[in-house]
Each structure stands twice: as structure tokens, then as C-alpha cells.
N, C-alpha and C positions, 0 to 999 in steps of 0.2 A: 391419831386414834384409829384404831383397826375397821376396818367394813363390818364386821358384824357386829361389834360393838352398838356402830351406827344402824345399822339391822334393824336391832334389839328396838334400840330407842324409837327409832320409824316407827314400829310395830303396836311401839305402846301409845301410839298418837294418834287423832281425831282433832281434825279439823274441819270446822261447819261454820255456815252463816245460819243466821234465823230469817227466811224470806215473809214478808205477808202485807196482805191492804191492812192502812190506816184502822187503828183502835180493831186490831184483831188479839191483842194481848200482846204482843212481842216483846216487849220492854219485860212486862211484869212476868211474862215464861224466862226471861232473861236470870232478872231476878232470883226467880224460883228454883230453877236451874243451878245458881248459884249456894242455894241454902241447902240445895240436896248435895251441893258436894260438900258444904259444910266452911266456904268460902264467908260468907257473913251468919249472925244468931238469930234473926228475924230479917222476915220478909217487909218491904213497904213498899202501896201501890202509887201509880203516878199519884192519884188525887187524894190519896190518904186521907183520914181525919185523924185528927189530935196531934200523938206523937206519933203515927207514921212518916217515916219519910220516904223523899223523892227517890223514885228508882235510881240503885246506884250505879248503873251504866248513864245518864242522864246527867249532865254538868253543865250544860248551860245556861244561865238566863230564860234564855226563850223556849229550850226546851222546858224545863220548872214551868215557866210561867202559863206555858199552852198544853203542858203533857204531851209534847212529840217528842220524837226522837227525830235529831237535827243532821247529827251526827253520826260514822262510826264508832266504834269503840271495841275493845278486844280485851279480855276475860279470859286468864288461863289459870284450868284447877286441875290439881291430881282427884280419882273419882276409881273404886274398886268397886263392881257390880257384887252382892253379895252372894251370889252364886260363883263367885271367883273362887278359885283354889290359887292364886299368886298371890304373895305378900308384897309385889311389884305392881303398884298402881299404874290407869291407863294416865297422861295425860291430856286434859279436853284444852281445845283454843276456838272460843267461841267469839267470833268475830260480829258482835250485834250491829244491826244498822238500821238505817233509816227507813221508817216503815211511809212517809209520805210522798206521796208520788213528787213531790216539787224537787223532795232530793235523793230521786230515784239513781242519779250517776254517781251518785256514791256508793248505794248499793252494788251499780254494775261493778266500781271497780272493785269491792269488797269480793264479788263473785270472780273473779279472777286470782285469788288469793287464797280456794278453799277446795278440798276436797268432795264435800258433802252438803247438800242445803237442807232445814227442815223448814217447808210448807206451811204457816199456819195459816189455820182455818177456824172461821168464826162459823160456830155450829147454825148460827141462823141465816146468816147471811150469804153461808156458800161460797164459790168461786167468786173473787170479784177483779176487778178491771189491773189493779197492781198486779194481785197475785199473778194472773195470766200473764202480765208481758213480763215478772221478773224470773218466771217458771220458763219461758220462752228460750233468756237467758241463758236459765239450769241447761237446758234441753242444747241450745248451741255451743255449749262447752262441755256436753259431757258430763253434768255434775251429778251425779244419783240423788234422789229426792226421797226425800219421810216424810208421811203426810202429817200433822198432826191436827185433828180439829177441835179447838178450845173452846173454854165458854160451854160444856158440855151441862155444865151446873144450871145454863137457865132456858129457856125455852126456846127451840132451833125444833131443826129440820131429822129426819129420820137416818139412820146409817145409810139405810141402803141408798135411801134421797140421795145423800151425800155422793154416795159411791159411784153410782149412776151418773150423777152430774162433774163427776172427777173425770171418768171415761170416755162421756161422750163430747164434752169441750175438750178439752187437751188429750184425749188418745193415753192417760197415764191409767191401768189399772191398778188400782188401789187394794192390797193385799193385807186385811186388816189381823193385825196380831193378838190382836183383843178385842172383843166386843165389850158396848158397855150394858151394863145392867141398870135399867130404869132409863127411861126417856129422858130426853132432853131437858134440863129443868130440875129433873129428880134422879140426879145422880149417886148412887149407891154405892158401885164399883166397876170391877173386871172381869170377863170370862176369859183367863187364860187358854187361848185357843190351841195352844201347845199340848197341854197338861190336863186340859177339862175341869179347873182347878177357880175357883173364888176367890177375888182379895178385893177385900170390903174395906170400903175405907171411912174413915173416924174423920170429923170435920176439930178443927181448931180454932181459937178465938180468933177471932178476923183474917185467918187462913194466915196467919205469920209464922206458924211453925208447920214444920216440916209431919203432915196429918198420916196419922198412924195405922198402919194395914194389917188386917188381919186373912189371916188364909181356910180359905175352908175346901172341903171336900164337894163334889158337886151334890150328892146327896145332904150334907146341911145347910148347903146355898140352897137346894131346893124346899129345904124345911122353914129357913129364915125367912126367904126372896119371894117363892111362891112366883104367881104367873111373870114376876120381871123377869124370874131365871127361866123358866121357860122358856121365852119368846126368845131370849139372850141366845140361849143355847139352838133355837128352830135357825136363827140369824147364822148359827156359826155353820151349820150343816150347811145350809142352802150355799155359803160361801164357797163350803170346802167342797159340792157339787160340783158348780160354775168355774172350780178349779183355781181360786182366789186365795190361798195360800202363797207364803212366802216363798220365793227361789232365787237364792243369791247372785247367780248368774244373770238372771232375766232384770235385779234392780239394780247390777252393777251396767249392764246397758241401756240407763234409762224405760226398760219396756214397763218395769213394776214400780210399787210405791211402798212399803211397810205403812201402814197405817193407826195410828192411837190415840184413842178420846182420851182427850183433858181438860182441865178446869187450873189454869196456874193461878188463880185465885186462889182455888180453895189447897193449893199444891194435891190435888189428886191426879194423879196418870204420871208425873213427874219424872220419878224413879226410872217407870217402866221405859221412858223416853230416853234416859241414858243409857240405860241397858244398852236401848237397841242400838243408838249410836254404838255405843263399845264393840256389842256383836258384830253388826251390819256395814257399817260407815266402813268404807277404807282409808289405811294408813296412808301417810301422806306418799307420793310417787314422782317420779321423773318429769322432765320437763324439756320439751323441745326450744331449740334455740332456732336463731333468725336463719342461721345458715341449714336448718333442718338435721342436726346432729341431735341424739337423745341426749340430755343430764341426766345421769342417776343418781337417785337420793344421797349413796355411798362416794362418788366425786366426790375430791376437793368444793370447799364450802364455794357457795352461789345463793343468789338473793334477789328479790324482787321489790320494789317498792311500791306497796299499793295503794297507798293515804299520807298525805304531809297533814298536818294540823299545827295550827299556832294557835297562841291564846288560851292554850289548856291550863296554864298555874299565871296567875293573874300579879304575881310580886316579879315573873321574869318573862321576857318577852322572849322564850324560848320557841322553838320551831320540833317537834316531833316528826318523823317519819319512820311512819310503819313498815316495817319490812318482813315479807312472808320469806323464811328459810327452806330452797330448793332442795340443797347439796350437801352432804356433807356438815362437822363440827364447827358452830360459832366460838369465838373465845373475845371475850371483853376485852379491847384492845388491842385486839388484831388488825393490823393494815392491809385494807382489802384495796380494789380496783377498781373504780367510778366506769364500768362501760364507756356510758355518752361522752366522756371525755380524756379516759385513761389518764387518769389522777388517781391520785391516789387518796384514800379515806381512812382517817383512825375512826376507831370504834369504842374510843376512850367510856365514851356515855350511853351507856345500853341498858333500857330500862323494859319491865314489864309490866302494864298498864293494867289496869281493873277501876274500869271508868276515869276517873278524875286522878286516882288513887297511884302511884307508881313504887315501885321498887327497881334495886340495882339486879341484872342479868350477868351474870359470867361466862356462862354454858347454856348453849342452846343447840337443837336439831329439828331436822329437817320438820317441815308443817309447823313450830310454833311461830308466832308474830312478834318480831321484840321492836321495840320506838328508840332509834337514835336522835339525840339532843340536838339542837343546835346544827340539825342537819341542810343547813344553806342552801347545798348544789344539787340537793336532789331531787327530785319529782316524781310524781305518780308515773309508773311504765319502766324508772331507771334499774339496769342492771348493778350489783355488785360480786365481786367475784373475787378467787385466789387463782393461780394460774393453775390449770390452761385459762385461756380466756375462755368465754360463752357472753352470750349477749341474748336475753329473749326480746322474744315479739312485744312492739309498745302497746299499752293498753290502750283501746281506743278512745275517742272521746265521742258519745252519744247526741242524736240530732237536739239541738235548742230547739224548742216552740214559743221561745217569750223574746224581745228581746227590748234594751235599752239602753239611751247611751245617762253616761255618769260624768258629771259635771262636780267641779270642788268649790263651794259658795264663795270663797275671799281668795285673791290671791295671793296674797303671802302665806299658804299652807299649800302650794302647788309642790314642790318638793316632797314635803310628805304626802299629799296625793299621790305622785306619781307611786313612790314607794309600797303604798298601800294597797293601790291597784296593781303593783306585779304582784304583790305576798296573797291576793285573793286566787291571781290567776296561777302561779304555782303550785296553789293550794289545788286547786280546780274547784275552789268554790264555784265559779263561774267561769265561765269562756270567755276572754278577752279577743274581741276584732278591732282593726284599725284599718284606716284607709287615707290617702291623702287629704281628702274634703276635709274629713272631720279632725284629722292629727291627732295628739298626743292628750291635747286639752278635752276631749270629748270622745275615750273611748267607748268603743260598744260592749255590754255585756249580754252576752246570749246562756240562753239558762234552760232547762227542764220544766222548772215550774219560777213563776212568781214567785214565790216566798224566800227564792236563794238571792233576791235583790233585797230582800229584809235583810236579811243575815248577812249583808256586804255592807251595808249602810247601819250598821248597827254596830260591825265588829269594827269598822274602820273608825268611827266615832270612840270607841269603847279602849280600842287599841294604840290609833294613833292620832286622837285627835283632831277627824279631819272628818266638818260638816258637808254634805254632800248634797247633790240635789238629782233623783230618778227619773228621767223623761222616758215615759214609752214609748214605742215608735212601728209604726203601722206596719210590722212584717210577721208574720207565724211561722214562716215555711224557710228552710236553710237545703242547700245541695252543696256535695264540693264538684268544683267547677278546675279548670288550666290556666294558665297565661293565654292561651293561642283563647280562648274561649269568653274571657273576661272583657275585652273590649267590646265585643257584640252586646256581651250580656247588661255593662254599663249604659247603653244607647235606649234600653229597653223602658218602658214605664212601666215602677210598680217593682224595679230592680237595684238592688247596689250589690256591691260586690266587695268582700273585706279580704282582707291576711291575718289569720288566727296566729296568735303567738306562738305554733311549732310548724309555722310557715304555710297551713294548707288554706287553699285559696277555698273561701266559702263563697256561695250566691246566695242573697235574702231576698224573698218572694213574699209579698203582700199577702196570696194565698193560694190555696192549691188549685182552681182556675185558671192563675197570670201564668204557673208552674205549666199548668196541662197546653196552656194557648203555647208556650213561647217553644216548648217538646216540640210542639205539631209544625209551629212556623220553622223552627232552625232544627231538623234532627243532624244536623251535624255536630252539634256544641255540646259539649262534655257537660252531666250532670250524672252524677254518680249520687245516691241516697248514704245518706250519714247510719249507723249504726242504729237500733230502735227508733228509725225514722215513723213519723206517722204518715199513711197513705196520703 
């Protein structure tokens, strides 16, 4: 296929994660998202009543059972903004993920896989402690950010509160595209801050359809709205003062944020939020390799793998790996080039995911996400390619704060133990260490949060039949450490020392104390901080 071809199709793509703290809406913006491009006929929220059902990015067990999101998942729709003049839709690849901090490292490596993040924000709540450290993220790779603050529909905090508090914690000014009309609580609509322009929005039975706007002129928002539109419009001035208007340059180098109130409940702000993605978001781009050579989108085809997932269709004990398209035209059954091992990989089974949901892929380019089947050899970080070669940089793996070792109740299920325990660590459900003392019978599982040792003991149970027993074990704190360094560090109380399954030597610390004492007594001995280490 020709380079501009491949252009073309780059052009028409956006690719984005949804970032935010626990119960800030993301699942159900997910959703909502999905009804605006017209991908499902009705919306349903996690805790629905009656016949709502569970968000349909949301598939498993635990997520259903608790309303989290456990998992990633990836959502690809065509979406034409209605102010478009092309009969060539964009295509959107929304990469949903884990809003709880426990499995926060799946998000990270979702963020490695995306062009563009959208922020949400719970209009009461504010900044809060995820959103900061996955924003942190955005911010060390580059990712440009859209704010979006949700929940506008019920009693929160002021815009400018917001605004304020956007800029002076994280340094991101917030350039809002809309103001809302009606405070927090009593939300109405939009001041198109472009236009000067009204779009009022109609509420719908339990917000499951996609709620109807109406456009007015600023003079019949002023006759309807009265002092909301007002104060809407005092808000927009005072922005456009302060010089808080949109400028594509300043948010493609992380300085700005586009900013928009919504409510994906009630699907009000919805639309305007694709929009902006379509305008604003950049198409998917290049990609540096390990030897510091650029890929261009146009290259022969190249690939990244950001997410393995097993366990997704419950009749096959198939393996999923997601894989973000760098380079160049995919074609269903093309034999690509395994990096880590230069083998070679058919792409017989190439599927495109919408939650639990799958269809067959043929054709794909660059920024979409497609899941190959039954994909055994490959891992979160692995390169795929056609020649020339390229290899990118491997995704890191994030500091553990929990850790535990895992024990298999009966011996005659030690076999499928062992098995189970590499298909978690492949996965990167959790971080597998090992060390002589404890051997093969009693690896470590170190983790982000606690709750990714539920999800281990529950899928292992569920998948391969194989009861388990969770010991915790008195350490918070991980560093990576050297061979020349690990002996000392073995002698110390309050220390052990493991080999992670891609060989890097970690050190586990009781706590940040034993950490700060052992710095001060040996500063010769290698202690390097792991990725979103905590101080």
C-alpha cells in the first residue's frame, strides 16, 4: 500500500486512554462514548437498576460484582463530528482502563500505547491522588491531556475552583472550551465559548439515550437561562482575559488542557467531548526504537504489545495480546517478526475487541489496537515487525508496594501451579520474584495494590483449578539493585533480595527507614528507584 494511503488513514485516527481516581465515572463516560458513536442503543450504568446492564467494557466477575474496572479493554468506533464536511469518518481507539489504583500498572502500560489521555474529573471531588500520579505519567511521555470534569449534573465545586486547582497542583492550565451553564447540580447546558452560542440539553429516561440539544442564540439563552447565562458568559470573559483560550501548539506540548463539563450519566457534554478529541487529539505518529532510529507511521508495518489478557471467553482458554499498530498496513495473516526472539509469528487470528465482545480484523493502521489469539510467546514491551528490523524500548514495570508469597494448597496440583503462576506473570497481572530460599514452591508476588492478589487467586482458581494460599510478608518498599550489590544487601536485617522474571535483581525493604538507614551506612551499593516509586 502506498504512503499516503497510509497518511490518509493515520489522519483519520485518534487514539486515547480514559485516565481518573476510582468512581470518577470512567467506565460509564466509556459507555456513553460508545452510544454517541452509535456502537451500542442504550446506555447502562455499572450499578444499574432493573434491566440496565453492566458497563460493556466491564467483563468480569469481579469487576460486575464490585463496579470496578479490573481490567483494560479497547473500543474501536468510526464517529463523524456533525460539523464535518467528509463523508470519511474519523476512526476513535479508546483504550479504557483501570480506574483503581491497586491496578494502576495496567493503566501505565495502557499509557504507552496512546496518543492522547482524557482526565476525568469528579466535579466535587477535584484533583485527587490517582489522577495526579497517572497525569504525572501523561506528563513523562508526552501524552497531551483533555480535561474533562464529570458528575457536573450533581453538587461539586465552581469552574474556576476547578481551574485554579488544576494549575496550581500540576502546572496544567486548563483552557475551557465551554463553560457550563447552571452550577454544579443544576446543569442546563453549554456556552459555546467559540461561537457565543447555547446548546441546551434535554434529560432522558435514566440518561440511556443519547439526550437531545438544542442551539440557541446568546440572546434567547439570555431570555430562557436568565442570571445562569449571565454569570456563564462573566466566566467566559474573565477566561478569555487571563488568556485561557485554546492554542494547539501550547496543548500539543503538554503546557494547556482543553477543558469540558459533563455529566455521562445524564450523556450531556458527550458529543462535544468527541469533537474535541477529533479536532484536537493527534493522529497517531512515530516511534523511536531502542537503537534511537525514528519509525514512521508510513514504514513497513511494526507493533507493540501493550496488554496480554487470558480468560476473556470462558468456553476457550485462549490468550489475547493486544497490540498498538506503530508502522505501516496490518493484513490478517501476515507473518511478522517476534523482536525478543526473531521467530517468526502468523497473524492468522486477529481480532477487534469491544469489551468481552470480539470480531475478525483484516486491515488495520497505524494507532488502532487489534488482539491476537492464542498469542503464547508474547509479552507486554514485545516488538513485532516486517523488515527492516526495529525493536522499541520495553515497557517498564512500575515499583510494587504490597508484596506476597503464593503457596499451592495440595501437591498434586503443583504442575498446574507452576503453570498458572507464569500465565499471571506474563500477563503482568503481578510481578513474579524468586530466590533461592524460597524456590519455585513459594514464589513472591509483588503488586501495586492488594487487590491484584485477589484477581490471582481467583483467576487461577476459576481458570486452572488450582487452590491457593496468600501469605503477606513484611516488606513495602522494592529498589533494583546488581549482583556486585546483592550480597551485602542479603546480610542486612529487614532485606532480601529476589530475580524478577526478566532477570532484574530487585531489593525488598521493610520500609522506607531500613531503605534511608542502609543508603547512609553503604553509599556505595546500587539502589536505583523502580518507575512511580513511592518516596
Amino acid at each position: 500500500m502506498s504512503s499516503e494511503v497510509i497518511r490518509r488513514e493515520v489522519n483519520r485516527r485518534r487514539t486515547f486512554a480514559i485516565i481518573s481516581h476510582p468512581d470518577a465515572g470512567k467506565s460509564t463516560m466509556t459507555e456513553a462514548l460508545a452510544l454517541h458513536a452509535h456502537m451500542i442503543s442504550e446506555a447502562g450504568a455499572v450499578h444499574g437498576k432493573g434491566s440496565r446492564r453492566a458497563t460493556v467494557s466491564d467483563w468480569m466477575e469481579m469487576e460486575k460484582a464490585r463496579g470496578i474496572s479490573v481490567t483494560s479493554t479497547a473500543l474501536q468506533f468510526n464517529y463523524t463530528p456533525e460539523s464535518s464536511t467528509s463523508d470519511i469518518p474519523n476512526v476513535i481507539n479508546l483504550v479504557d482502563t483501570p480506574g483503581h489504583s491497586d491496578f494502576s500498572e495496567d493503566t501505565y502500560r495502557v499509557l504507552t500505547a496512546v496518543d492522547a489521555a482524557v482526565m476525568l474529573i469528579d466535579a466535587a471531588k477535584g484533583l485527587e491522588p490517582q489522577t495526579l500520579k497517572l497525569f504525572q505519567v501523561c506528563r513523562h511521555r508526552g501524552i497531551p491531556v483533555i480535561t474533562v470534569v464529570n458528575k457536573w449534573d450533581r453538587p461539586g465545586q465552581t469552574p474556576l475552583e476547578l481551574i485554579d486547582e488544576i494549575s496550581e497542583r500540576i502546572g496544567l492550565i486548563p483552557t475551557p472550551l465551554y463553560v457550563p451553564v447552571g452550577i454544579a447540580g443544576d446543569y442546563r447546558g453549554l456556552l459555546d465559548r467559540r461561537t457565543g452560542e447555547y446548546i441546551h440539553f434535554e434529560r432522558t429516561a435514566g440518561g440511556a439515550k443519547i439526550a437531545p440539544e438544542i442551539l440557541m442564540s446568546a440572546d434567547d439563552a439570555a431570555a430562557r437561562e436568565g442570571d445562569a447565562w449571565v454569570a456563564a458568559q462573566e466566566e467566559s470573559e474573565l477566561l478569555a482575559e487571563l488568556g485561557q483560550d485554546h492554542d494547539q501548539e501550547m496543548f500539543l506540548a503538554g503546557q494547556t488542557s482543553p477543558m469540558i463539563f459533563t455529566s455521562a450519566m445524564l450523556n450531556f457534554g458527550v458529543r462535544q467531548l468527541l469533537d474535541a478529541l477529533v479536532e484536537f487529539a493527534p493522529p497517531p505518529r512515530g516511534r523511536e526504537s531502542v537503537d534511537g532510529t525514528e519509525r514512521e507511521v508510513t514504514d513497513p508495518f511494526s507493533a507493540v504489545v501493550f496488554k496480554v489478557q487470558a480468560g476473556m471467553d470462558t468456553s476457550h482458554r485462549d490468550r489475547l495480546a493486544y497490540m498498538r499498530i506503530v508502522s505501516g498496513e496490518f493484513e490478517r495473516g501476515m507473518v511478522v517478526t517476534h523482536a525478543q526472539t526473531g521467530k517468526p509469528f502468523a497473524t492468522k487470528y486477529a481480532q477487534a475487541v469491544f469489551g468481552r465482545d470480539r470480531s475478525t480484523v483484516d486491515n488495520a493502521y497505524p494507532g488502532d489496537v487489534v488482539g491476537l489469539v492464542n498469542a503464547m510467546a508474547l509479552a507486554p514491551g514485545d516488538t513485532l515487525f516486517i523488515d527492516p528490523k526495529v525493536q522499541y524500548p520495553p515497557i517498564p514495570s512500575f515499583a510494587p508496594e504490597h508484596f506476597s508469597a503464593l503457596r499451592v494448597t495440595t501437591a498434586d496440583k503443583y504442575k498446574q501451579f507452576r503453570k498458572a503462576v507464569d500465565q499471571m506473570d506474563a500477563e503482568g497481572v503481578v510481578q513474579v520474584l524468586r530466590n533461592d530460599i524460597r524456590g519455585d514452591a513459594s514464589p513472591v508476588m509483588a503488586a501495586v495494590g492488594p487487590m491484584q492478589f485477589e484477581v490471582v487467586t481467583a483467576r487461577m482458581k476459576a481458570e486452572f483449578n488450582v487452590d491457593t494460599i496468600v501469605e503477606p510478608l513484611g516488606y513495602s518498599m522494592a529498589r533494583r539493585t546488581d549482583e556486585a550489590s546483592a550480597t551485602e544487601l542479603d546480610r542486612q536485617r529487614g532485606v532480601e533480595v529476589f530475580t524478577r522474571s526478566d532477570g532484574a535483581i530487585l531489593a525488598l525493604f521493610s520500609d522506607k527507614w531500613r531503605l534511608q538507614y542502609i543508603e547512609k551506612e553503604h553509599p556505595d551499593l546500587f539502589l536505583e528507584p523502580l518507575v512511580a516509586a513511592a518516596d
